[in-house]
PDB file as gemmi writes it, atoms N, CA and C in Angstrom:
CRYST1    1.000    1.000    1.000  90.00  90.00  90.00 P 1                      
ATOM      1  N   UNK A   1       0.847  -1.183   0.000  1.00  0.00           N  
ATOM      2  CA  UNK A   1       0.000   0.000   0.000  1.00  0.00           C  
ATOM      3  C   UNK A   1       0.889   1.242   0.000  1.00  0.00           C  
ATOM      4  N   UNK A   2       0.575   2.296  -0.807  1.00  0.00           N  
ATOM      5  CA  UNK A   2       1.477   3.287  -0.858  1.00  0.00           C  
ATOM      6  C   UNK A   2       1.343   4.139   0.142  1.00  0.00           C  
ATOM      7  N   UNK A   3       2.229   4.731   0.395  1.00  0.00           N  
ATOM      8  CA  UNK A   3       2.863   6.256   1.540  1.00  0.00           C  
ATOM      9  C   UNK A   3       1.499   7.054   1.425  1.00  0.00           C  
ATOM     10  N   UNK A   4       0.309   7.682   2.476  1.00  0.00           N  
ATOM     11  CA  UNK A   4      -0.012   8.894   2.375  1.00  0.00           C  
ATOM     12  C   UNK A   4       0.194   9.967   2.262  1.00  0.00           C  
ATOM     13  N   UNK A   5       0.059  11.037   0.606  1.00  0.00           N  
ATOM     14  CA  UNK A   5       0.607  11.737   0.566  1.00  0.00           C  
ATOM     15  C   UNK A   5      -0.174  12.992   0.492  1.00  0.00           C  
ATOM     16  N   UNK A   6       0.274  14.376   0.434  1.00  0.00           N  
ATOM     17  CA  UNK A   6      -0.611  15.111   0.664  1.00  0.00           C  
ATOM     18  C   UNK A   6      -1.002  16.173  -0.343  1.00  0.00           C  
ATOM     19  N   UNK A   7       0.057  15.550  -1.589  1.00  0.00           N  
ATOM     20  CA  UNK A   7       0.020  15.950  -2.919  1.00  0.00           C  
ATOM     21  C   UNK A   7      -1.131  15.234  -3.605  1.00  0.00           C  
ATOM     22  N   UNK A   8      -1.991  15.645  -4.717  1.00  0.00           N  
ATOM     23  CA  UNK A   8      -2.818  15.544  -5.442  1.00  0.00           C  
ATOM     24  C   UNK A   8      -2.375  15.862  -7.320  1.00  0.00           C  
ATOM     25  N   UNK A   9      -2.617  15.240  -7.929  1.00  0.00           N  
ATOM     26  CA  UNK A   9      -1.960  15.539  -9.818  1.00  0.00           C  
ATOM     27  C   UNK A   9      -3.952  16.450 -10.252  1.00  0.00           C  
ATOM     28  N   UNK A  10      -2.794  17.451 -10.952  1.00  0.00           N  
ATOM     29  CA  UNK A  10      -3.807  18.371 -11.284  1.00  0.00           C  
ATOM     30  C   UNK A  10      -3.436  18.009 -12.471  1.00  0.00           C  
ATOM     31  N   UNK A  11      -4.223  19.035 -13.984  1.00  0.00           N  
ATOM     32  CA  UNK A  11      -3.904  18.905 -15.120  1.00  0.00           C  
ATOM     33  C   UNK A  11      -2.887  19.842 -15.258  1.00  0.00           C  
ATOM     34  N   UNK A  12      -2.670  20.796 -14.583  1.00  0.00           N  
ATOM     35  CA  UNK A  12      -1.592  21.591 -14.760  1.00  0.00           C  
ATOM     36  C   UNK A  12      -0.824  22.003 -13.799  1.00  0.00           C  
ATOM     37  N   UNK A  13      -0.786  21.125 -13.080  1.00  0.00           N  
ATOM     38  CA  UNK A  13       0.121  20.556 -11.564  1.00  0.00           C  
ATOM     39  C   UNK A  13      -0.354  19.763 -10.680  1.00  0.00           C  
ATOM     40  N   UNK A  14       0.220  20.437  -9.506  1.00  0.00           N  
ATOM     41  CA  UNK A  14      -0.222  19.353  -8.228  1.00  0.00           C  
ATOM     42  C   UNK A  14      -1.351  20.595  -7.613  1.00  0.00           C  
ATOM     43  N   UNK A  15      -1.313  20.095  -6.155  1.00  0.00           N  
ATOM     44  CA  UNK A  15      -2.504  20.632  -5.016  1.00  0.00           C  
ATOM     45  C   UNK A  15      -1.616  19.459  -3.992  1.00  0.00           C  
ATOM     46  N   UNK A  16      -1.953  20.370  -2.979  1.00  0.00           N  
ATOM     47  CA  UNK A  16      -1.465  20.059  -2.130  1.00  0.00           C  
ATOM     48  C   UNK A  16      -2.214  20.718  -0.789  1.00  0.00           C  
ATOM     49  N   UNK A  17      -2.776  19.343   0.522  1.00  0.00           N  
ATOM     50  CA  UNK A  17      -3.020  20.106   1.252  1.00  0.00           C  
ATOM     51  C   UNK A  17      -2.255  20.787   3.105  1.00  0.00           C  
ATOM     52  N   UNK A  18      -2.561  21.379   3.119  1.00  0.00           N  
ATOM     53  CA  UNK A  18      -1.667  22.443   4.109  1.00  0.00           C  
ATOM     54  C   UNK A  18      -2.380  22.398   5.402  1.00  0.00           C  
ATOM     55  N   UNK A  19      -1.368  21.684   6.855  1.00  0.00           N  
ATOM     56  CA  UNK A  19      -1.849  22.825   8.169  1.00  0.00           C  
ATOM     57  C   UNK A  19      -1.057  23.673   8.362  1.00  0.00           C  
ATOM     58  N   UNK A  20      -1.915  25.043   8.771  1.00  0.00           N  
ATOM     59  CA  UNK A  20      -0.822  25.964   9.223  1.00  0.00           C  
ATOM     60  C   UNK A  20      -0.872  26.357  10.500  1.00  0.00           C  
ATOM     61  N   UNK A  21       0.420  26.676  11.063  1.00  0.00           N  
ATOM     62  CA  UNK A  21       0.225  27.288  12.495  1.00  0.00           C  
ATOM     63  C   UNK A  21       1.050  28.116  12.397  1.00  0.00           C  
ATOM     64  N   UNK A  22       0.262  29.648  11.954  1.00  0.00           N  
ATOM     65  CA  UNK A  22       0.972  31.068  12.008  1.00  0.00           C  
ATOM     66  C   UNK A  22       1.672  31.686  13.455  1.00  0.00           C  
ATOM     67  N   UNK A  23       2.157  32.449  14.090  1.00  0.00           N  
ATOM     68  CA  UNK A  23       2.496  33.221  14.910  1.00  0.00           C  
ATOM     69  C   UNK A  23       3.939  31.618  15.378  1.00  0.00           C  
ATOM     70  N   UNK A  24       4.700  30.747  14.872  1.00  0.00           N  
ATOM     71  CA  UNK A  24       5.175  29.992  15.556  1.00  0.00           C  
ATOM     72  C   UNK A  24       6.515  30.513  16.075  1.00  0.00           C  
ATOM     73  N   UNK A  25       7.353  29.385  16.227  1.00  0.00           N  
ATOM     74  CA  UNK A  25       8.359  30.143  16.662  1.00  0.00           C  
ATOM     75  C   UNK A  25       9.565  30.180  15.650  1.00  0.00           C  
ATOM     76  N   UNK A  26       9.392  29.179  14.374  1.00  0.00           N  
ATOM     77  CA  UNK A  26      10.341  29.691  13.255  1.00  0.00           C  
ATOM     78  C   UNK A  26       9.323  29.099  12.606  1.00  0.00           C  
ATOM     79  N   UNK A  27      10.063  28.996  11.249  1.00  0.00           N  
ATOM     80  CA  UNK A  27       9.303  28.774   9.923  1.00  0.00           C  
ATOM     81  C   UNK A  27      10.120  27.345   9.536  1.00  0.00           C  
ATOM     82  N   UNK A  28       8.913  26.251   9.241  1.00  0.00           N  
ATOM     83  CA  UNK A  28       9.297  24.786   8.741  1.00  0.00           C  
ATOM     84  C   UNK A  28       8.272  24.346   8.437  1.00  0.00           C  
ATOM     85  N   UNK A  29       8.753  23.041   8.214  1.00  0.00           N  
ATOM     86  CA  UNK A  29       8.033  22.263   7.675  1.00  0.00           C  
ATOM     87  C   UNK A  29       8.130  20.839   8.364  1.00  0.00           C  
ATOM     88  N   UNK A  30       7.067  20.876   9.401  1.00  0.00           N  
ATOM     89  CA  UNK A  30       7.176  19.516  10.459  1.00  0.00           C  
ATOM     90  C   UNK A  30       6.536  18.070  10.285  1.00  0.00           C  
ATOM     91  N   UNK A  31       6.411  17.716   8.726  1.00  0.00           N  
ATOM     92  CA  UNK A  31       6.153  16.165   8.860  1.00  0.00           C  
ATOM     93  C   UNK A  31       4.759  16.568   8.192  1.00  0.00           C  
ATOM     94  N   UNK A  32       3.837  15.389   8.308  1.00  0.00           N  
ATOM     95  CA  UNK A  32       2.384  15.290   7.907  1.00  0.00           C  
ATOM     96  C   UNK A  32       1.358  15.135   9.206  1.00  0.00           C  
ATOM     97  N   UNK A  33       0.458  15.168   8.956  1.00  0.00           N  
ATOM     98  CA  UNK A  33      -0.950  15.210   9.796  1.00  0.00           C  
ATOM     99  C   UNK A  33      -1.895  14.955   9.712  1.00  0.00           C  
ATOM    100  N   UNK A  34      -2.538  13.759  10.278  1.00  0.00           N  
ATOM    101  CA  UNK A  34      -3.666  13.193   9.561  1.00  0.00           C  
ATOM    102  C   UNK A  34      -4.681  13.796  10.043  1.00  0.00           C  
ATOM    103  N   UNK A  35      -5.678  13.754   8.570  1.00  0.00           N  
ATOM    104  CA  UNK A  35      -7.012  14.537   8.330  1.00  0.00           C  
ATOM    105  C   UNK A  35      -7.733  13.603   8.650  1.00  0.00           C  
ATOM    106  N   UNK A  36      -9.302  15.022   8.629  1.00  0.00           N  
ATOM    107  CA  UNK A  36     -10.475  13.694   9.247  1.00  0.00           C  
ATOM    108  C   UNK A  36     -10.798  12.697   8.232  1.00  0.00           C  
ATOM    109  N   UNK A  37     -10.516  13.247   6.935  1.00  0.00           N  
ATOM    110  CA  UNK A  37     -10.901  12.534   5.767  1.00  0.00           C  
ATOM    111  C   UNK A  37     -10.108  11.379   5.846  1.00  0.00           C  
ATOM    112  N   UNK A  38      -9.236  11.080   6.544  1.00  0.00           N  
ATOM    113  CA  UNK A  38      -8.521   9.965   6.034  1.00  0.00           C  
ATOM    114  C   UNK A  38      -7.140  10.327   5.476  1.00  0.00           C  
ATOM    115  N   UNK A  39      -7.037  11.173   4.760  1.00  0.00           N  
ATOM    116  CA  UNK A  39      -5.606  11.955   4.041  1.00  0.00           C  
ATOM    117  C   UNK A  39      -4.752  12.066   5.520  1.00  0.00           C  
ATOM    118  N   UNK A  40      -3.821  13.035   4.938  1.00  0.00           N  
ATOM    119  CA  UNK A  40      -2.693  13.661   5.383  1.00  0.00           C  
ATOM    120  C   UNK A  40      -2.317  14.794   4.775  1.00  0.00           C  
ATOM    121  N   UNK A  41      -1.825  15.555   5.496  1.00  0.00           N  
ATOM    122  CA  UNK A  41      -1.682  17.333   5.394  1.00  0.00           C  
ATOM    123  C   UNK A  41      -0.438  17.538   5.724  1.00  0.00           C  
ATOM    124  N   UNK A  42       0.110  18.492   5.035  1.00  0.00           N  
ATOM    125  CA  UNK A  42       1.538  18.776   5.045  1.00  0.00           C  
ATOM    126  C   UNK A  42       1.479  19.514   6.468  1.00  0.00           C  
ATOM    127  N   UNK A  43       2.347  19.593   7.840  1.00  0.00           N  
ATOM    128  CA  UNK A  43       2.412  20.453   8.459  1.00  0.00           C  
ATOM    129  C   UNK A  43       3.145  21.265   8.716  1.00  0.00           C  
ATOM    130  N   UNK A  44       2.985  22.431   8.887  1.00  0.00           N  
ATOM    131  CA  UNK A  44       3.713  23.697   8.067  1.00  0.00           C  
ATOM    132  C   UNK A  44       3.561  24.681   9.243  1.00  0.00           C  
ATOM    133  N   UNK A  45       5.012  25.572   9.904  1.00  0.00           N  
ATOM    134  CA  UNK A  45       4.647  26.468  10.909  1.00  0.00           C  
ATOM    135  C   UNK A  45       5.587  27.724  10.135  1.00  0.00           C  
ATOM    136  N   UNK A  46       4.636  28.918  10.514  1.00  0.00           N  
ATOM    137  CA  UNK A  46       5.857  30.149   9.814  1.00  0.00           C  
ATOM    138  C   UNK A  46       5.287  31.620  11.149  1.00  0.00           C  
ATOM    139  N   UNK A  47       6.323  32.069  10.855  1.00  0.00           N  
ATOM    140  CA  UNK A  47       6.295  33.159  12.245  1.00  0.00           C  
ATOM    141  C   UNK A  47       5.394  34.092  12.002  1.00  0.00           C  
ATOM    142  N   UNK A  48       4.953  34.488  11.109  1.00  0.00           N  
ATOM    143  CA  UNK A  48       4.161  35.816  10.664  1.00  0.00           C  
ATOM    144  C   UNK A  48       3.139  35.104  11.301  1.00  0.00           C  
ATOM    145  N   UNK A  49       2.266  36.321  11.336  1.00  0.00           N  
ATOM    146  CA  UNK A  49       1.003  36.646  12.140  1.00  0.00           C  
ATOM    147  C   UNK A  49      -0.300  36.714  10.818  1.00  0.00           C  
ATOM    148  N   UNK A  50      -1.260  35.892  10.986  1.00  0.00           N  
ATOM    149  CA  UNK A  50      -2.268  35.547  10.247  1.00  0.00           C  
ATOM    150  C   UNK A  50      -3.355  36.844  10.001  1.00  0.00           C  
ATOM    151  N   UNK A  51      -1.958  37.799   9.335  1.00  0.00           N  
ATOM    152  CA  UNK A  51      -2.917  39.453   9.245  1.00  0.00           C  
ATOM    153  C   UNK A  51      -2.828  39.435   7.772  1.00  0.00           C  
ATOM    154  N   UNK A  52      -3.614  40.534   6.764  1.00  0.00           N  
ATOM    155  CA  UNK A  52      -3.582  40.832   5.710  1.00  0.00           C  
ATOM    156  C   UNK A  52      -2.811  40.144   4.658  1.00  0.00           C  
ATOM    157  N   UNK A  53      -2.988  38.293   4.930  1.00  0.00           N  
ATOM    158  CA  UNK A  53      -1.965  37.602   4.252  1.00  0.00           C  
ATOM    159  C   UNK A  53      -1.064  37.775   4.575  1.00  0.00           C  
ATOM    160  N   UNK A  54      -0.378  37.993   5.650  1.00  0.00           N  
ATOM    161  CA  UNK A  54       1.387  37.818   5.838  1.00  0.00           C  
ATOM    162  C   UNK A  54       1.361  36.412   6.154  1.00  0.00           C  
ATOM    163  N   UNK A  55       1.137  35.678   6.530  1.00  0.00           N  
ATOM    164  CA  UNK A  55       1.040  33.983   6.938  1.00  0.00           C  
ATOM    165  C   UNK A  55       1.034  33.425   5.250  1.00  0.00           C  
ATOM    166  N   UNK A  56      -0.167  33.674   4.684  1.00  0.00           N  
ATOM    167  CA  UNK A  56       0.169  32.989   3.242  1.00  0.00           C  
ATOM    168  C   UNK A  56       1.028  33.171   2.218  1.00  0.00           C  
ATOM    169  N   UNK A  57       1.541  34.400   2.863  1.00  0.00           N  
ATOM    170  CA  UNK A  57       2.660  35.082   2.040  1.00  0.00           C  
ATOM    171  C   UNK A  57       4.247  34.328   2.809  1.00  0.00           C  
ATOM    172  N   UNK A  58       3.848  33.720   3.650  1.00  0.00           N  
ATOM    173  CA  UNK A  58       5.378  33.021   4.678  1.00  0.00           C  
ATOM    174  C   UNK A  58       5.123  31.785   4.351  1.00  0.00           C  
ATOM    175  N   UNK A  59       4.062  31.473   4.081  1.00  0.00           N  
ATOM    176  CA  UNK A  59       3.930  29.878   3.488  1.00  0.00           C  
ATOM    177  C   UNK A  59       4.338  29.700   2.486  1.00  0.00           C  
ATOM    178  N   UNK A  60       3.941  30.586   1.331  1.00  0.00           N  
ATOM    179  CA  UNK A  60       4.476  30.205   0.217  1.00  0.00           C  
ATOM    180  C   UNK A  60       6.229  30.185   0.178  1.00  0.00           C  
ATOM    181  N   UNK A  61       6.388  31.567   0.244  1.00  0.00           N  
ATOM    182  CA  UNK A  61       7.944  31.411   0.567  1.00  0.00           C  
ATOM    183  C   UNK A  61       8.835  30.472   0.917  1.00  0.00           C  
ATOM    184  N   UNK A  62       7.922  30.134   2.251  1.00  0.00           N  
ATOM    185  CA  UNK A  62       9.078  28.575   2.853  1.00  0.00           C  
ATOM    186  C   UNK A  62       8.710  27.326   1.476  1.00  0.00           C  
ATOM    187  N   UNK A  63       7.818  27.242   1.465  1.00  0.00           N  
ATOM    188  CA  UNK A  63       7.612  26.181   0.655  1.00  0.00           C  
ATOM    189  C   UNK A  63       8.324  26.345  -1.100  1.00  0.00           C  
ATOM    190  N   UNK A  64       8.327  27.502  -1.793  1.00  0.00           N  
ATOM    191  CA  UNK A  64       9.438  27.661  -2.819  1.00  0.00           C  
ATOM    192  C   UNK A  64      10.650  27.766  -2.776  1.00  0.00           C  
ATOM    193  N   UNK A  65      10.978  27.715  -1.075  1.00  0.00           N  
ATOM    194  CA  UNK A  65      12.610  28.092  -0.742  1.00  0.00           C  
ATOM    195  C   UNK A  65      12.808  25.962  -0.630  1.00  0.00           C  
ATOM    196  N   UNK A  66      12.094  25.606   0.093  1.00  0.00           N  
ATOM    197  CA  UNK A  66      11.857  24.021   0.291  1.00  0.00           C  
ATOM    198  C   UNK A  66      12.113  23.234  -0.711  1.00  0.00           C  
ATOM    199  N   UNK A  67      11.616  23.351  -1.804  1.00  0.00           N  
ATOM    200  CA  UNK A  67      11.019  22.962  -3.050  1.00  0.00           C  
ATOM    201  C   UNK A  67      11.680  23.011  -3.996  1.00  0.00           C  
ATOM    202  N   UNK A  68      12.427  24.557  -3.937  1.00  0.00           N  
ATOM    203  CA  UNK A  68      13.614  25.325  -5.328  1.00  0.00           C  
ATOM    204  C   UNK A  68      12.759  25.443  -6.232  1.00  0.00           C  
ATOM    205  N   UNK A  69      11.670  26.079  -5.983  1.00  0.00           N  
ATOM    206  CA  UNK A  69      10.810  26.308  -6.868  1.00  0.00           C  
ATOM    207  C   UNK A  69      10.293  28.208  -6.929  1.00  0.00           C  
ATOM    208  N   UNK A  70      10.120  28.770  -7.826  1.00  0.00           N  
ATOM    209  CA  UNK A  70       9.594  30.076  -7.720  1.00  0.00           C  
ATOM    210  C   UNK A  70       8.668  30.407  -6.901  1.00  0.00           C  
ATOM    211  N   UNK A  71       9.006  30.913  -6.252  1.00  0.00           N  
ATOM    212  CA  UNK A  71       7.283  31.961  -5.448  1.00  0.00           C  
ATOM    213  C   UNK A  71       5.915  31.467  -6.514  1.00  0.00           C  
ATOM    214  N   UNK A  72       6.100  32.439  -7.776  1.00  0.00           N  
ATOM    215  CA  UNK A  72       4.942  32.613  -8.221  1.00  0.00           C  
ATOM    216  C   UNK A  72       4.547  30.875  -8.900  1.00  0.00           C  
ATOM    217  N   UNK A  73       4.739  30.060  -8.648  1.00  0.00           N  
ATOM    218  CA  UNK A  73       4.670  28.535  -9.023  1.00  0.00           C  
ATOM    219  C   UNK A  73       3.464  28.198  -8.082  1.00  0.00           C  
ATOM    220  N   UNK A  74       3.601  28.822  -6.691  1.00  0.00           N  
ATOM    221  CA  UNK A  74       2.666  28.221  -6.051  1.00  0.00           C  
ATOM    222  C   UNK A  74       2.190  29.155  -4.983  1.00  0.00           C  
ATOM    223  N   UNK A  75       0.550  28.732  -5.301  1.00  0.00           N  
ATOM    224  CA  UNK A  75      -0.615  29.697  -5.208  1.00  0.00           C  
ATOM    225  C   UNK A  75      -1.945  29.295  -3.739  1.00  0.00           C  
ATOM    226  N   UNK A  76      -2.073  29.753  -2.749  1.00  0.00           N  
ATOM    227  CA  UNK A  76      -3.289  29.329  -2.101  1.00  0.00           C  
ATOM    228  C   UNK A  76      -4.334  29.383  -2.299  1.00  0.00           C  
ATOM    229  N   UNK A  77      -5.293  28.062  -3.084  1.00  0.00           N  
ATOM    230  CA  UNK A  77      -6.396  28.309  -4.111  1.00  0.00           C  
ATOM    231  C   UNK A  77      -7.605  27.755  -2.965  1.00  0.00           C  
ATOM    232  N   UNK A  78      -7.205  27.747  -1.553  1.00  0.00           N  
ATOM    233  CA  UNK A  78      -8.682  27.525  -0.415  1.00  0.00           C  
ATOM    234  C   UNK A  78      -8.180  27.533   0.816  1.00  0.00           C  
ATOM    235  N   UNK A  79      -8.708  27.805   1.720  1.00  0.00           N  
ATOM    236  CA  UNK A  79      -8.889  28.137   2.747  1.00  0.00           C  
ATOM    237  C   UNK A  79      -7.819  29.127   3.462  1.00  0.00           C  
ATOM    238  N   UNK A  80      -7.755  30.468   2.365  1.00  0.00           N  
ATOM    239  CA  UNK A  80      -7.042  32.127   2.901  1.00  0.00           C  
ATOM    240  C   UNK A  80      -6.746  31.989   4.319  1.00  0.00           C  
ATOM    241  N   UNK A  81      -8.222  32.079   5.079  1.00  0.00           N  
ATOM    242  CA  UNK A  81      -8.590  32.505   6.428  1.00  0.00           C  
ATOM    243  C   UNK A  81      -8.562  31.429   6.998  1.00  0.00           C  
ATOM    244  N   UNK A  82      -7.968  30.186   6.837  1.00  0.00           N  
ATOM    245  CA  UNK A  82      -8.217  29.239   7.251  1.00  0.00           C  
ATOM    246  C   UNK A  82      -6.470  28.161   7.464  1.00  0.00           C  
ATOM    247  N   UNK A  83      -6.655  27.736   8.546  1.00  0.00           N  
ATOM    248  CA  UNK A  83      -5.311  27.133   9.159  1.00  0.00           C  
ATOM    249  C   UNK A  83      -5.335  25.604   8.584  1.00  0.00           C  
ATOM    250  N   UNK A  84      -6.521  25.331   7.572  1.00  0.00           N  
ATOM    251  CA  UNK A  84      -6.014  23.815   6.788  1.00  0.00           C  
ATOM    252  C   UNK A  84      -6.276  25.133   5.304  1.00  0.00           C  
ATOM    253  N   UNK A  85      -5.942  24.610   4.478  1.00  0.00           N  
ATOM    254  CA  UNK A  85      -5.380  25.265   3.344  1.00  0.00           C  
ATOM    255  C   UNK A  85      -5.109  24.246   2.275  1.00  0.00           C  
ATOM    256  N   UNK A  86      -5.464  24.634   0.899  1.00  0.00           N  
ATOM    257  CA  UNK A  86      -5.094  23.730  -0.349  1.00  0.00           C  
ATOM    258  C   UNK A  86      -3.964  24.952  -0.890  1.00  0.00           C  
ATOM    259  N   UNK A  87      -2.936  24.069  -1.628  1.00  0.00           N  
ATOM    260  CA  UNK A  87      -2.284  25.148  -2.493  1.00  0.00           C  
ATOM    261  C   UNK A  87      -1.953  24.146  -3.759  1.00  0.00           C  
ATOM    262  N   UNK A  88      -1.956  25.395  -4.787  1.00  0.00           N  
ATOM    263  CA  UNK A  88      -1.777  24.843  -6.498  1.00  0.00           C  
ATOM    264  C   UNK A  88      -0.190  24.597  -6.375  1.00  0.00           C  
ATOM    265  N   UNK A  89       0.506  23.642  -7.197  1.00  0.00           N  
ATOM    266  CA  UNK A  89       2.000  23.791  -7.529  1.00  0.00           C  
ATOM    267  C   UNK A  89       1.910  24.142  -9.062  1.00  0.00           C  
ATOM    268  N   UNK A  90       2.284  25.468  -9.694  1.00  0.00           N  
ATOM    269  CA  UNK A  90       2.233  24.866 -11.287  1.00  0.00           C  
ATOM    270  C   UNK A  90       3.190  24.245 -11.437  1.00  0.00           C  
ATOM    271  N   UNK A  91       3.281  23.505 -13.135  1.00  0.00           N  
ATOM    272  CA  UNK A  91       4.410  22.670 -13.839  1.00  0.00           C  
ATOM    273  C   UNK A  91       3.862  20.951 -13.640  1.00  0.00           C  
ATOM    274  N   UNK A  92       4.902  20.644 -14.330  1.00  0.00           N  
ATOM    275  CA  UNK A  92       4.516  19.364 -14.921  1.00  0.00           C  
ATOM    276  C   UNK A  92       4.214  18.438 -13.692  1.00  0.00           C  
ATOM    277  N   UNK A  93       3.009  18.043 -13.805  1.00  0.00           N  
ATOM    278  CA  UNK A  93       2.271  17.073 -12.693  1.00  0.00           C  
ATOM    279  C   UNK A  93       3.492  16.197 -12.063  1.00  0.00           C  
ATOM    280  N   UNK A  94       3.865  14.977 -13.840  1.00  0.00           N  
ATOM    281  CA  UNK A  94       4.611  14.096 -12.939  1.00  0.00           C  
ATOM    282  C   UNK A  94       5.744  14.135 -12.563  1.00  0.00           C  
ATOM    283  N   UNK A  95       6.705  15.164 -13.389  1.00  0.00           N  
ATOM    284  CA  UNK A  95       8.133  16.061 -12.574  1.00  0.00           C  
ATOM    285  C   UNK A  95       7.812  16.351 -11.055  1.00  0.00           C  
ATOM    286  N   UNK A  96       6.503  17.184 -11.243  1.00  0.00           N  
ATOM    287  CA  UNK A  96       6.582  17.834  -9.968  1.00  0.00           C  
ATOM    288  C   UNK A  96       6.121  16.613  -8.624  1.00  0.00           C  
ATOM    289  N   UNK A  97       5.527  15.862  -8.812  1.00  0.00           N  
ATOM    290  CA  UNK A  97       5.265  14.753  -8.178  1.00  0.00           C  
ATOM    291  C   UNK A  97       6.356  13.749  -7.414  1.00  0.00           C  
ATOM    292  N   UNK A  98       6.959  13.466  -8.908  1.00  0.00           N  
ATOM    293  CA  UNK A  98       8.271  12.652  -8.654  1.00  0.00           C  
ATOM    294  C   UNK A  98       9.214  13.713  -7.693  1.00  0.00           C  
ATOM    295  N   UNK A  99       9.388  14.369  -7.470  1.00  0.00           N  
ATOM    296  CA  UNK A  99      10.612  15.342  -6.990  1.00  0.00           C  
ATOM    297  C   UNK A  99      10.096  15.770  -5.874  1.00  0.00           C  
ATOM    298  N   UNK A 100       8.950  15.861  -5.209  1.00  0.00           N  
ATOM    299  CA  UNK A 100       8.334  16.184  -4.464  1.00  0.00           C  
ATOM    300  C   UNK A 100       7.637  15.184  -3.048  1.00  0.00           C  
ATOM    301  N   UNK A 101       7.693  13.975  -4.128  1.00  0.00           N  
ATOM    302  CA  UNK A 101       7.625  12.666  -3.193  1.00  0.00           C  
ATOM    303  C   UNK A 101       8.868  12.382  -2.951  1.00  0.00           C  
ATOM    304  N   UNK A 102       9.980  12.696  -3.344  1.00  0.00           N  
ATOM    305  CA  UNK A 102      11.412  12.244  -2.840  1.00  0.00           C  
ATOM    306  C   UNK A 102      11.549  13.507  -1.470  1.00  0.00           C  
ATOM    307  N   UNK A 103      11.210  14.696  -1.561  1.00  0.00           N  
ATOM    308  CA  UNK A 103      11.416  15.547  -1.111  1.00  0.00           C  
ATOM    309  C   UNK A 103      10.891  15.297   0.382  1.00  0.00           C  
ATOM    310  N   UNK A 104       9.736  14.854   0.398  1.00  0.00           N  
ATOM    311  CA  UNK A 104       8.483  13.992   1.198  1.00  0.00           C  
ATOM    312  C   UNK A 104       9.393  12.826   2.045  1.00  0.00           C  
ATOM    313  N   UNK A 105       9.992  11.782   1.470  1.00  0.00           N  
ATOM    314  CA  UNK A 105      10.587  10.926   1.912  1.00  0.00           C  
ATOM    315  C   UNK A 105      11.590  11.189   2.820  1.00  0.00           C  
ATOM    316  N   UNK A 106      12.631  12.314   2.588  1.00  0.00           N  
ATOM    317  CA  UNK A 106      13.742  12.934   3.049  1.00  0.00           C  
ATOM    318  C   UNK A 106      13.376  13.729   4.545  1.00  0.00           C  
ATOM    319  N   UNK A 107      11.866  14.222   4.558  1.00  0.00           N  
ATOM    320  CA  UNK A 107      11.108  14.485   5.667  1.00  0.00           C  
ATOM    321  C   UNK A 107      10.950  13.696   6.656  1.00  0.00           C  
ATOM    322  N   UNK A 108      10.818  12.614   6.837  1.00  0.00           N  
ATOM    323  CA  UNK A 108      10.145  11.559   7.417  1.00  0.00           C  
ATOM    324  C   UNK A 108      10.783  11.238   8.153  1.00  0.00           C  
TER     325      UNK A 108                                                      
END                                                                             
């Protein structure tokens, strides 16, 4: 049975879903977290304060600095105001998949 992952294949990337816990005490990326659904959620802490988007604006960041991927690659397409969160990756589904589940593994 395969690894729960928290990546999803879009047609024009991934999705990926997100907990966040803004105000922390640095910015990372602490493992996965299981959802009620059954999934798993990336868990994700960044220091900014959950004002006028500075939190989604520290998420993305860590996660394109994580990744080696551009800022503008990846986008929070649900839950803004909200501490579970989906985000888009653009680029090629199964590049970004493959490189991303290794990335995943190296976490663990």
């Amino acid at each position: 049975m395969p690894e729960p992952s928290p990546f999803r294949a879009a047609a024009d990337g991934l999705t990926a879903t997100l907990r966040v816990a803004p105000k922390a005490a640095r910015n990372a990326v602490a493992g996965l977290a299981a959802e009620p659904d059954g999934g798993v959620a990336l868990r994700v802490s960044v220091t900014a304060a959950p004002e006028d988007g500075r939190a989604n604006a520290a998420v993305v960041a860590l996660l394109a600095k994580e990744w080696r991927l551009a800022k503008s690659r990846i986008a929070v397409v649900a839950g803004a105001t909200d501490r579970r969160k989906r985000i888009h990756i653009a680029g090629d589904p199964g590049e970004l998949l493959n490189s991303l589940t290794a990335w995943l593994a190296g976490l663990r």
